[in-house]
C-alpha positions as CSV (number, residue, x, y, z in Angstrom):
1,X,203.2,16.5,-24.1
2,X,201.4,15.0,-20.8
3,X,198.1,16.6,-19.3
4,X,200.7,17.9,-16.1
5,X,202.7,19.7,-18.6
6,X,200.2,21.4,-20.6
7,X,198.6,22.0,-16.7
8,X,201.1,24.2,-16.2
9,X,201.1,25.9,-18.8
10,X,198.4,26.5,-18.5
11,X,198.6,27.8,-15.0
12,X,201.6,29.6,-15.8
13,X,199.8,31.6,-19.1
14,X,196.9,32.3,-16.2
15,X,199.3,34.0,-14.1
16,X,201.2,35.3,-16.9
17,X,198.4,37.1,-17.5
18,X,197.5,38.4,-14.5
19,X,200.7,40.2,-14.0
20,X,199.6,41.9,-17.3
21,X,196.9,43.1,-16.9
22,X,197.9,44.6,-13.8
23,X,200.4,46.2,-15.8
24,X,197.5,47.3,-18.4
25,X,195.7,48.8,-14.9
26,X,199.0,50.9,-15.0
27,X,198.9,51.7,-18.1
28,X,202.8,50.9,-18.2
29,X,204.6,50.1,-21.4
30,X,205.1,46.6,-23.4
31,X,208.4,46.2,-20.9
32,X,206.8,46.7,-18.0
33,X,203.8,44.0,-19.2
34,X,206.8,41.2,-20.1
35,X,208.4,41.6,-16.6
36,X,205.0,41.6,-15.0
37,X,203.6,38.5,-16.8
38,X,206.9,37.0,-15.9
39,X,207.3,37.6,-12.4
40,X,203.4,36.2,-11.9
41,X,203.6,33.3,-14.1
42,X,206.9,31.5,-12.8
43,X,207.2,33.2,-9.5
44,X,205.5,30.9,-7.2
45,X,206.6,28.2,-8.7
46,X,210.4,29.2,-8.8
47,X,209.7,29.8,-5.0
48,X,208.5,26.4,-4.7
49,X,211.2,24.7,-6.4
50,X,213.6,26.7,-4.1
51,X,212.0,25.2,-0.9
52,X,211.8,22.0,-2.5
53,X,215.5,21.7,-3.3
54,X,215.3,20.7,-6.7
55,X,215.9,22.7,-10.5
56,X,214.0,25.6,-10.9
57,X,211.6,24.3,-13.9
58,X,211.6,27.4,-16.0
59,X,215.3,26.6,-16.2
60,X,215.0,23.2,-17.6
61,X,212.2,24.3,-20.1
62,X,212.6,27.8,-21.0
63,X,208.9,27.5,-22.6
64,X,207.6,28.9,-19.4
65,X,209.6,31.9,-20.7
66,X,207.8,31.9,-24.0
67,X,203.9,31.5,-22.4
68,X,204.9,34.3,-20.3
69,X,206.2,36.6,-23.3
70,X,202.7,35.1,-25.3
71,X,200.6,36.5,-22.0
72,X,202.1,39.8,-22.1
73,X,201.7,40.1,-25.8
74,X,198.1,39.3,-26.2
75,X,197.0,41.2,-22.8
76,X,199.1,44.4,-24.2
77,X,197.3,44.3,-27.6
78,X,193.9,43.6,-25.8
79,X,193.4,44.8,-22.5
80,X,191.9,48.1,-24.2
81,X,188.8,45.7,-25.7
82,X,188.0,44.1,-22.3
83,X,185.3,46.6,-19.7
84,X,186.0,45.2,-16.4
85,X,190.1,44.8,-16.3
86,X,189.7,44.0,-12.6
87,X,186.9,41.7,-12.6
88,X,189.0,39.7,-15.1
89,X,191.9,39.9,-12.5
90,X,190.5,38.7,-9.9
91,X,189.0,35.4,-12.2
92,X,192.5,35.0,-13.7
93,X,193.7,34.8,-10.1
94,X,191.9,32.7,-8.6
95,X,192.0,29.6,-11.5
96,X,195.6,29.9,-11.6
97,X,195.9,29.3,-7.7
98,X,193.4,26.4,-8.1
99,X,195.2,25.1,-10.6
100,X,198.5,25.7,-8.9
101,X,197.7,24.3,-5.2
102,X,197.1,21.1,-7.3
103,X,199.9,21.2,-9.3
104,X,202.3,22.2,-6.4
105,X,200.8,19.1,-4.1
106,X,201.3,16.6,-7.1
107,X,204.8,17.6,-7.0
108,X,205.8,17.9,-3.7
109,X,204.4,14.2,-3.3
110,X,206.0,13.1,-6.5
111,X,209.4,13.9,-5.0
112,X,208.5,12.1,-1.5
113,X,207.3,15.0,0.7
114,X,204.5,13.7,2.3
115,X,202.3,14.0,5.8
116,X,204.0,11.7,7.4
């Protein structure tokens, strides 16, 4: 497994999660967490692939699938332990857009879209 790939992961577990624990601000059920952490961890990034023209990545590696279900399970069993749900929220955000801007660039340039 290369650093990009476990990158994304990453990124897409940090989004995952932020989708659930807005879910947890709800107070929605386990469902409602799954399709949460799901829609925020591979949105953006199917989005991207769509302008991009090329195969959605959660398609060719349904583990995205599985970090997103791993999100929703351990923010469902543990949102209740953490004080400051939005705090965390906002954190959560804001590394998985840093991480994503990068990881959006080095792809878009990998496939030849460039300044120029």
């Amino acid at each position: 497994m290369t650093m990009i790939q476990i990158s994304n992961y990453a990124g897409v577990f940090v989004f995952a999660a932020t989708g659930a624990l807005a879910a947890s601000r709800r107070q929605l059920d386990i469902i409602a967490f799954i399709f949460l952490a799901a829609v925020t961890g591979i949105g953006g990034g199917t989005l991207r692939d769509l302008i991009l023209g090329v195969p959605v990545f959660w398609v060719e590696d349904p583990g995205n699938l599985l970090v997103c279900m791993a999100a929703a399970f351990i923010v469902y069993f543990s949102a209740n332990l953490l004080e400051s749900r939005y705090r965390l929220l906002l954190w959560l955000d804001a590394m998985g857009l840093a991480a994503y801007s990068v990881l959006g660039a080095a792809k878009g340039l990998a496939l030849g879209f460039d300044s120029t």
